[in-house]
C-alpha positions as CSV (number, residue, x, y, z in Angstrom):
1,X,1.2,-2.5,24.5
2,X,2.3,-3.1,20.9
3,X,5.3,-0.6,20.2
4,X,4.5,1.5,16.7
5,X,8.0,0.3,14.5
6,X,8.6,3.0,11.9
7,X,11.9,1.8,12.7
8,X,11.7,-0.5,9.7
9,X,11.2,2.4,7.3
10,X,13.5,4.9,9.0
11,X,16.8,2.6,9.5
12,X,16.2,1.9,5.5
13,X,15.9,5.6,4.8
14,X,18.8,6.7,6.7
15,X,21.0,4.0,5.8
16,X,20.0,4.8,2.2
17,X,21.0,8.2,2.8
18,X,23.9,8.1,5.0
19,X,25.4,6.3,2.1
20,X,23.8,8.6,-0.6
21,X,25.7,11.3,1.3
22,X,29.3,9.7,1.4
23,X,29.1,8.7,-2.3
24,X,28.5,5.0,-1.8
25,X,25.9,4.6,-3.5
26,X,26.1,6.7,-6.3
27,X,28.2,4.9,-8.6
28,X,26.9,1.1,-7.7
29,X,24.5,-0.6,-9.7
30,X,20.9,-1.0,-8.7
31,X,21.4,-4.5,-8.3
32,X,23.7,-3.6,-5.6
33,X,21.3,-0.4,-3.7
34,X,18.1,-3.3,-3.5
35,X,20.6,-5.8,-1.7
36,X,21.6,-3.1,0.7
37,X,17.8,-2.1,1.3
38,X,16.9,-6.2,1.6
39,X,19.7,-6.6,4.2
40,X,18.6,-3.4,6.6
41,X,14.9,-5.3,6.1
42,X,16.4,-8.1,7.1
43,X,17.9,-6.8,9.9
44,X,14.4,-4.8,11.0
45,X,12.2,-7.8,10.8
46,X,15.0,-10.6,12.7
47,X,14.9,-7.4,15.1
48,X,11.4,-6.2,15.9
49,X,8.9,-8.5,17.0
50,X,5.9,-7.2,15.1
51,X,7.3,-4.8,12.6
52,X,5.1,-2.1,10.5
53,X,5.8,-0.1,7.4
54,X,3.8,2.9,7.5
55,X,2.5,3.3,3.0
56,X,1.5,6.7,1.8
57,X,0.3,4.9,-1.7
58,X,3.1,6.5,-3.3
59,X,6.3,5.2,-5.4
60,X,8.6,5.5,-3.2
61,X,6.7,4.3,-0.1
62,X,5.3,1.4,-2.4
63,X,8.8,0.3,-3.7
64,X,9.7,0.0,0.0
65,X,6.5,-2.1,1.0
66,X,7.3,-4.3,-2.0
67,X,10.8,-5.0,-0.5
68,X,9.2,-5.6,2.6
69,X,6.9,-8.2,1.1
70,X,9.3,-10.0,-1.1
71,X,11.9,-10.1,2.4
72,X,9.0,-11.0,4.5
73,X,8.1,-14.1,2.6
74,X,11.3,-15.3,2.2
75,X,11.8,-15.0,5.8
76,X,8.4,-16.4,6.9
77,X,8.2,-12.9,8.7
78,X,4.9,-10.8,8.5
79,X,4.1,-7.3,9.5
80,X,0.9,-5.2,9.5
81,X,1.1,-1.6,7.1
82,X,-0.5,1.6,8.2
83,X,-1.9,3.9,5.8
84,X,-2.7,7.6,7.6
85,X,-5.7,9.3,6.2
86,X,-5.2,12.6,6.7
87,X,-8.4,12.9,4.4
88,X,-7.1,15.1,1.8
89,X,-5.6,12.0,-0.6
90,X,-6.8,11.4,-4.1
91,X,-9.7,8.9,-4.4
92,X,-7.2,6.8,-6.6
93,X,-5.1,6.7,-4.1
94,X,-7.6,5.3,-1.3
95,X,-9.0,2.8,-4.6
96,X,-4.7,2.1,-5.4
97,X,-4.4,0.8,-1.8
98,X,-7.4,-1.3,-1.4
99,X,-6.3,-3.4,-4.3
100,X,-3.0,-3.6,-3.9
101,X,-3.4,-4.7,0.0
102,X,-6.0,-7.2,-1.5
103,X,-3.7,-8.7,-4.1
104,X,-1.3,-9.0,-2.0
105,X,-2.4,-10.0,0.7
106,X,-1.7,-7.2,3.6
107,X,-3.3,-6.7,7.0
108,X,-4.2,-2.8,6.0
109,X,-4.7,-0.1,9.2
110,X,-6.0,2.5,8.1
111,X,-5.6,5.5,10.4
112,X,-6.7,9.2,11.1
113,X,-7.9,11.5,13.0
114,X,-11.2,12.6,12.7
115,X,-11.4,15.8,13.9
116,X,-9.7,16.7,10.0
117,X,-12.1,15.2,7.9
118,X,-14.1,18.4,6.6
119,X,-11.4,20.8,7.5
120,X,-10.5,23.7,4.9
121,X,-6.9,24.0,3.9
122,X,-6.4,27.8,3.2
């Protein structure tokens, strides 16, 4: 069975965080925060042996699938993206993903659960 890794994009998060939260971070220059997020990629995909980034479509989850990507290839690593439809996202949103996993070149899983499509939010 193929374990589900959203390790990859909770040990970047938290390390981001837990060195948000002691002031790290703060004062260092960007240049300095995308090394830190390339190494704990690093780290993920020597680590797991098939790796996945779960991508909302957003900016911030898209920023971390880019540094993903540009690690990945410079690695000769790969790892498959998951996109949950929860049914309720933009049409540019579903349209944003499709091109950007064509471009670049993604295996895309799309994944929901059926028994939500058609249900009322109230």
């Amino acid at each position: 069975m193929r374990p589900l890794v959203l390790a990859l994009v909770i040990t970047l998060t938290c390390s981001l965080l837990g060195l948000l939260n002691l002031g790290v971070l703060t004062s260092c220059p960007l240049r300095f925060k995308a090394r830190i997020a390339e190494v704990v990629v690093e780290a993920a995909l020597e680590t797991f042996s098939r790796p996945l980034v779960v991508w909302s479509g957003g900016k911030d989850s898209t920023v971390v699938l880019h540094i993903v990507r540009n690690v990945a290839n410079r690695l000769g690593k790969s790892f498959d993206v998951v996109f949950i439809d929860h049914y309720m996202h933009f049409e540019e949103t579903l349209e944003f993903i499709n091109k950007v996993a064509g471009e670049w070149g993604l295996r895309l899983f799309i994944k929901g659960n059926e028994r939500l499509r058609g249900l009322q939010v109230r």
